[in-house]
N, C-alpha and C positions, 0 to 999 in steps of 0.2 A: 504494500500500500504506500501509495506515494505522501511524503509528509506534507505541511502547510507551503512551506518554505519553496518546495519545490513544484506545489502544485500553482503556487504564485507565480513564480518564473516561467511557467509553459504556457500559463494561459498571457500574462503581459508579453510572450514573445509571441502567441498567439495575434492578439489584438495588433500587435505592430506590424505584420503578416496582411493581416485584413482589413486595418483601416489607413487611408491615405492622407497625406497632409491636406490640411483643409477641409477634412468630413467632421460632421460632425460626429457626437462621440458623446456617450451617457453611460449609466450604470443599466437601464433595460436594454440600452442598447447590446452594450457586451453581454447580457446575460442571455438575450434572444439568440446573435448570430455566432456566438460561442459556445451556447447550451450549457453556463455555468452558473450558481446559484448564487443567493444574490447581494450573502456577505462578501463569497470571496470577491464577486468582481467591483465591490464598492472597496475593498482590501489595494484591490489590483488598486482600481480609478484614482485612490487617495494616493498612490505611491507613483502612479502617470504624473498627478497634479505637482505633488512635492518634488516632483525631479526634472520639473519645467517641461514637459514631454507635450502637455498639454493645457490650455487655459483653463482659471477656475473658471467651474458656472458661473456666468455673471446675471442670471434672474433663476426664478424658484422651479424652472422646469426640468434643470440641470444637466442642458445639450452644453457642451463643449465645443471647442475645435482641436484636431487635432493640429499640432504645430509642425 
């Protein structure tokens, strides 16, 4: 069984795979076209945002851009 740690890293090398700069980009989002539930991809999205990868939401619907 795959741990936290490294089920994080597949899926954010995932998402960078599937989404292109300039798309927009959410937490249903990755959790629909990824099929991942819906702490981890808020896990991932928070560690996207913190690593400058992606913009914060800037209103309450929580679309992003990818950068």
């Amino acid at each position: 069984m795959e741990s936290d740690k490294s089920k994080e890293e597949s899926l954010r090398k995932y998402i960078l795979f599937l989404f292109k700069s300039g798309d927009d980009i959410s937490v249903p989002l990755i959790q629909r076209r990824c099929k991942s539930g819906y702490f981890l991809s808020q896990r991932v999205f928070e560690s996207l945002v913190s690593d400058e990868l992606i913009d914060k939401p800037k209103n309450t619907n929580g679309i992003s851009k990818l950068k």
